[in-house]
VMD Tcl script that draws the C-alpha trace (Angstrom):
set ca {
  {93.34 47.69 17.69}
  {90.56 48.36 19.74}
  {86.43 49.04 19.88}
  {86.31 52.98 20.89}
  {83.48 53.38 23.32}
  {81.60 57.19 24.17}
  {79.56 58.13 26.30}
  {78.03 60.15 24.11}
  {74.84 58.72 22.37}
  {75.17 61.31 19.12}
  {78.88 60.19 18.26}
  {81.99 61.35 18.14}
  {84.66 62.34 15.29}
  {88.34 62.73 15.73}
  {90.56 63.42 12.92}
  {94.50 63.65 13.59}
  {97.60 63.98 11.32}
  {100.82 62.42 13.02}
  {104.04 62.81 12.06}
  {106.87 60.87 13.82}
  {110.65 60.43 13.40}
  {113.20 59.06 15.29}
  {116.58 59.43 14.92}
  {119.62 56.66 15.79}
  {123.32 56.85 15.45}
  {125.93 54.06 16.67}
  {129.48 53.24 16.85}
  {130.49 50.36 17.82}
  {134.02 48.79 18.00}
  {134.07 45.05 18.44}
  {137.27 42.35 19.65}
  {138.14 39.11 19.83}
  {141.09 37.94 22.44}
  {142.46 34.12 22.32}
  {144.34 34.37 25.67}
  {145.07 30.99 25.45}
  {143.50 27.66 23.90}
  {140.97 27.33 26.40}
  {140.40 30.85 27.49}
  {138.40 33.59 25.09}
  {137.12 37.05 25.38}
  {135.01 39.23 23.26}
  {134.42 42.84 23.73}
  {132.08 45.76 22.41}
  {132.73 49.39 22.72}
  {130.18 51.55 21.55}
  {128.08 54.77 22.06}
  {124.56 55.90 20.36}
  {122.56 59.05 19.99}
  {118.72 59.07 19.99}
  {116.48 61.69 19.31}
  {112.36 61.21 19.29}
  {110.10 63.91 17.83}
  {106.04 63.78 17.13}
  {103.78 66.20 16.23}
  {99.67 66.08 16.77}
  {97.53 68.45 15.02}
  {93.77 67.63 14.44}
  {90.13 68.41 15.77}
  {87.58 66.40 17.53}
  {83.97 67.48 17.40}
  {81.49 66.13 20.12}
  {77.32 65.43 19.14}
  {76.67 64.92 15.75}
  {73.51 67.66 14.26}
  {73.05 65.96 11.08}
  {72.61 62.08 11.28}
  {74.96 60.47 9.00}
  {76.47 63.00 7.70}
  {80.38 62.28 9.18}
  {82.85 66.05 9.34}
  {83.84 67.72 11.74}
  {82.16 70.75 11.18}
  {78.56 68.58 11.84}
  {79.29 68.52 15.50}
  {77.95 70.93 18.17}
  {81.13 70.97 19.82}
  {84.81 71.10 18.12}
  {87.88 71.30 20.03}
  {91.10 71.25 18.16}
  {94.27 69.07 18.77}
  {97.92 69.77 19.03}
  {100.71 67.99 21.25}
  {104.49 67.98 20.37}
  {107.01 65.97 21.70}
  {111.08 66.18 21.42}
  {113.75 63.86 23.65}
  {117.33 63.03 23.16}
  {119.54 60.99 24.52}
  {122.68 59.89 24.70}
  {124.29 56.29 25.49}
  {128.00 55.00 26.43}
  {128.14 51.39 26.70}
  {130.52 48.22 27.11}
  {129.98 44.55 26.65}
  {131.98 41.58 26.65}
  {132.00 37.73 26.64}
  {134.60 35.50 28.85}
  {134.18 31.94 28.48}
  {136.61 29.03 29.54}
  {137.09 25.78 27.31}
  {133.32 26.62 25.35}
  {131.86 25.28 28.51}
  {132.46 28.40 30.97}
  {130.85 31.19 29.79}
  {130.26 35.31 31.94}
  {128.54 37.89 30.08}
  {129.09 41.52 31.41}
  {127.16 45.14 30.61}
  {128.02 48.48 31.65}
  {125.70 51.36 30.18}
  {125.39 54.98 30.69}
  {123.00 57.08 29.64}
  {122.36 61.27 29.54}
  {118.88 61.82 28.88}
  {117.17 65.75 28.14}
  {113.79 64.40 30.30}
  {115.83 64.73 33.43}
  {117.43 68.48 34.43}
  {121.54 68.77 34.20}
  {122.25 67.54 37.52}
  {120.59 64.35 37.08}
  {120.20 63.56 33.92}
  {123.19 61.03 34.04}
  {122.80 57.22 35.27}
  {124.89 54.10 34.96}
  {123.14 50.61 34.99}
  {125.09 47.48 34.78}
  {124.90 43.47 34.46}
  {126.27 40.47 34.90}
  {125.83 36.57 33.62}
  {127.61 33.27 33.92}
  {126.55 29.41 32.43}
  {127.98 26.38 33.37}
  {127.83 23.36 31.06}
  {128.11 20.86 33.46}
  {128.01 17.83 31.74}
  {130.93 19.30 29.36}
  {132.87 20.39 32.60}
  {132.42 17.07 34.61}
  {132.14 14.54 31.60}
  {128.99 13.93 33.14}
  {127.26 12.75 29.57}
  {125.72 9.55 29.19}
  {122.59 8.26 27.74}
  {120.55 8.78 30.66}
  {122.55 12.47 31.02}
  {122.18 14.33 27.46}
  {123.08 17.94 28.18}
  {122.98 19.78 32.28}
  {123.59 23.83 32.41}
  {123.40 26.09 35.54}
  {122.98 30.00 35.22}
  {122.42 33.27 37.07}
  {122.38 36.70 36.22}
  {122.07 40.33 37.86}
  {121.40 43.11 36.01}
  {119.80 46.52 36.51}
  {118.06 49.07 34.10}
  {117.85 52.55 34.03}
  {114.68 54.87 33.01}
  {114.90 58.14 32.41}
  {110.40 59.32 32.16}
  {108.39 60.98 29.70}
  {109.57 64.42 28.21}
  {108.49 67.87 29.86}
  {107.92 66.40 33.44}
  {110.35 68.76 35.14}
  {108.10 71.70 34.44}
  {104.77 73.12 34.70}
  {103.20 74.25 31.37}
  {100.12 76.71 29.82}
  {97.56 74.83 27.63}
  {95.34 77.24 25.52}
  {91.47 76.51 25.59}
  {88.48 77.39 23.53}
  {87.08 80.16 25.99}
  {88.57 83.24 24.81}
  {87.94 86.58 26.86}
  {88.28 90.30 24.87}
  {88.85 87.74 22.06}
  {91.87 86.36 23.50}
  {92.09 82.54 23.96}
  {92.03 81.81 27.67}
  {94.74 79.59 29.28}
  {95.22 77.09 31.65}
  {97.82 76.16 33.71}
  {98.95 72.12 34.38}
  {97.19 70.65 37.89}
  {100.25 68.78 38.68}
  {102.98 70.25 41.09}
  {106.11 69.15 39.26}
  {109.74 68.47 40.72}
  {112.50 69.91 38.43}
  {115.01 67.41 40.84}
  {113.52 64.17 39.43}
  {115.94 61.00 39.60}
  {115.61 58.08 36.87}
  {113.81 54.73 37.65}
  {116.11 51.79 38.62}
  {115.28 48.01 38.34}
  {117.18 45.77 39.79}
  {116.57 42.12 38.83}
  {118.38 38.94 39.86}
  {117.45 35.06 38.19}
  {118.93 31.67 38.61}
  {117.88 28.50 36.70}
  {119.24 24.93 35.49}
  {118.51 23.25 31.98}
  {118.85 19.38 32.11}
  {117.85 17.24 28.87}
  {117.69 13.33 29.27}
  {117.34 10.33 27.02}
  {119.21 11.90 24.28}
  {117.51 14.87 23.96}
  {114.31 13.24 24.23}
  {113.35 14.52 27.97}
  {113.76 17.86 29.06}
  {113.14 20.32 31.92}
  {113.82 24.00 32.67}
  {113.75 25.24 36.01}
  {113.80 29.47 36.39}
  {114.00 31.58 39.45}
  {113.63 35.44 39.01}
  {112.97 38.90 41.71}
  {112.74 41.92 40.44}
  {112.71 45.29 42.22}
  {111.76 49.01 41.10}
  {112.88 52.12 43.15}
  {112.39 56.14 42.50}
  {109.24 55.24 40.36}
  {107.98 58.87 39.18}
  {104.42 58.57 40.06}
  {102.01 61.20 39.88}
  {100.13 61.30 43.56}
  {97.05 62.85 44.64}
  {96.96 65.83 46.77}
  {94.46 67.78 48.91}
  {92.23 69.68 46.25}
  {92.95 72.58 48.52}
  {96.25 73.13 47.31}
  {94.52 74.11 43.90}
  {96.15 71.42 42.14}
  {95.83 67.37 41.64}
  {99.16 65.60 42.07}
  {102.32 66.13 43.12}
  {104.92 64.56 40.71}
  {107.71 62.78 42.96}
  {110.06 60.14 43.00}
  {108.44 57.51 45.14}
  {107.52 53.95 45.85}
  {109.00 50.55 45.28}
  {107.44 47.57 43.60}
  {108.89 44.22 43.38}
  {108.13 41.53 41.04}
  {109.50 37.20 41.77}
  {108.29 34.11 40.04}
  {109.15 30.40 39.01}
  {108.45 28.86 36.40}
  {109.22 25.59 35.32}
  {108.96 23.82 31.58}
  {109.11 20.37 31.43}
  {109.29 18.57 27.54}
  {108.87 14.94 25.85}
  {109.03 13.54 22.74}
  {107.12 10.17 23.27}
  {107.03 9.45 19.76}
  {110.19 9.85 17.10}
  {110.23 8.06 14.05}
  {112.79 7.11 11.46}
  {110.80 8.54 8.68}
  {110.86 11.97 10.56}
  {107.62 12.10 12.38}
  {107.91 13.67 15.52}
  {105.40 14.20 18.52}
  {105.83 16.67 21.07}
  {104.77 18.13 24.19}
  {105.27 20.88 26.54}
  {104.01 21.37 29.89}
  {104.20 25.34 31.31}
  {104.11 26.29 34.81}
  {104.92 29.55 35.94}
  {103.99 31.53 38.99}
  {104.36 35.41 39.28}
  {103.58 37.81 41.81}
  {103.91 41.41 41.98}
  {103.81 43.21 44.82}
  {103.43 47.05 45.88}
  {106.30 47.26 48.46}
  {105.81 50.98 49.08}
  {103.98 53.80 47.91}
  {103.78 57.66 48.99}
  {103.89 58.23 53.02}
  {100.02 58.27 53.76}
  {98.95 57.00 50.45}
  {97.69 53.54 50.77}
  {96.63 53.03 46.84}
  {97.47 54.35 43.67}
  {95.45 54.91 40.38}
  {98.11 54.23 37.26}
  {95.49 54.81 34.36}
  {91.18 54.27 33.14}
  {89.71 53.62 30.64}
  {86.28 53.52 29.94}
  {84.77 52.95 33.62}
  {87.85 50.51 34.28}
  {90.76 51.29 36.91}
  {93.64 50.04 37.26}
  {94.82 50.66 40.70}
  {98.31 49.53 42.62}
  {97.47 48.55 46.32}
  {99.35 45.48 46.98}
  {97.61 42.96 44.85}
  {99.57 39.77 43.62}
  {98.92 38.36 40.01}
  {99.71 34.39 39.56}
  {99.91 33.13 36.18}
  {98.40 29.47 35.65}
  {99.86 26.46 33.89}
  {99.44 25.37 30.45}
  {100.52 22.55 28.56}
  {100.67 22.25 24.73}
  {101.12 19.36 22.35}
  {102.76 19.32 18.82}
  {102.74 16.74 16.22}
  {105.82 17.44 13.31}
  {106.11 15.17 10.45}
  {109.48 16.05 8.73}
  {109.12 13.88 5.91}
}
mol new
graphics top color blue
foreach p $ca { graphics top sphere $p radius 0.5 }
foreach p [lrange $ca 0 end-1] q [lrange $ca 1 end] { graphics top cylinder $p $q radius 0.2 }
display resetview
């Protein structure tokens, strides 16, 4: 929810009627292997179907000419809404579980999706990912009172994206200026490519969970990276050209952090009162690797006199600590 804002000192209405369905169909065929006393696997076999559709219709009217008197039809200006929207697609997948003596474990994706945003040739892309824990203190005996629980893990993965529907194509919008009573028409501003390619994120992230003092110290320590490539950006163009943007595949922007999570329960009773804290520290920073040649900064949306631009800037996220008292009498 948000406070709507216009410019316009003699209000605005808007009136819409949505209507919104989506549509989801799975099979899935599931396994479970005992290879041998110590050694399991689990596997999942499935595919899905998706299919989106929304349809607008409304009007908007612009400078009310009756104060307080709230229809459409008391506006100076009215300007009527319509937008549909239809996308399918279609998913194969595999996952699976391997895991040695419960203390082993590797967790492995394989996905591939056919989405109708993207034309025949392209519309096809396979993401997959990877996953292991260790247990150490289960694989090394390493438990002791000082030494409650010690786990290692990593992961790669990547993830596909496929855009918004009818970006392959230039379209006709109708407007309110008719001419020998016909309704006038305009044409989109943005050069479109009908070879787009899907998004791809690849992300990597290592960490170790230790717990001490049975159970009564712990700390988390996570390292992540993550990189996006054949982002479908809308870039400007010389007004010359008659139009605004040119819609490409370009650009690259990468995203790595740490964070770290350190806990304590300084007080435990017998009666069940518990106190404890949490102490946050995380620090992430994204980063515009590359953008369009000769484009040094990019403008991804506004809103009400606010930009939000990509050009290179790094965000850091602070620390925070929290403290929580449980009585579980």
């Amino acid at each position: 929810m948000n406070t709507y804002q216009s410019l316009n000192r003699k209000g605005d209405i808007r009136e819409e009627v949505i209507r919104s369905r989506e549509d989801n169909y799975d099979i899935l065929a599931s396994s479970n292997f005992d290879l041998s006393d110590k050694i399991k696997l689990s596997t999942n076999l499935g595919a899905s179907h998706q299919s989106r559709y929304l349809r607008m219709t409304g009007n908007s009217g612009n400078q009310f000419i009756v104060p307080d008197l709230f229809v459409i039809n008391n506006t100076t200006t009215n300007t009527y809404i319509f937008d549909l929207i239809e996308s399918e697609i279609n998913s194969a997948y595999l996952s699976g579980q391997f895991s040695y003596n419960d203390y082993w474990f590797v967790d492995f994706s394989a996905r591939n999706d056919w989405s109708s945003t993207l034309s025949k040739e392209n519309n096809s892309f396979f993401y997959p990912s990877v996953s292991s824990s260790l247990v150490l203190t289960d694989a090394f005996n390493w438990k002791s009172d000082a030494l409650s629980f010690a786990k290692v893990r990593a992961s790669w993965a990547q993830a596909g994206n496929s855009g918004n529907p009818y970006q392959l194509v230039g379209a006709y919008s109708l407007n309110q200026y008719t001419h020998g009573g016909v309704p006038m028409a305009s044409y989109t501003d943005i050069i479109p490519d009908p070879n787009l390619k899907n998004e791809l994120t690849t992300s990597i992230e290592a960490g170790a969970d230790l717990r001490f003092l049975k159970n009564r110290l712990s700390f988390s320590f996570t390292y992540y990276q993550a990189s996006t490539k054949n982002q479908i950006l809308d870039v400007p163009i010389s007004p010359s050209s008659l139009y605004v943007k040119n819609r490409i595949n370009a650009g690259e922007i990468s995203n790595k952090g740490i964070e770290f999570v350190l806990g304590a329960t300084p007080v435990k009773t017998a009666s069940g009162f518990e106190w404890t804290t949490v102490f946050n520290f995380n620090r992430n920073r994204n980063k515009v690797e590359s953008l369009y040649p000769g484009v040094e900064s990019f403008l991804l949306a506004t809103d009400r006199g606010i930009n939000v631009v990509a050009e290179g800037r790094e965000t850091i996220w602070p620390a925070h600590w929290n403290s929580v008292c449980l009585d579980k009498r």
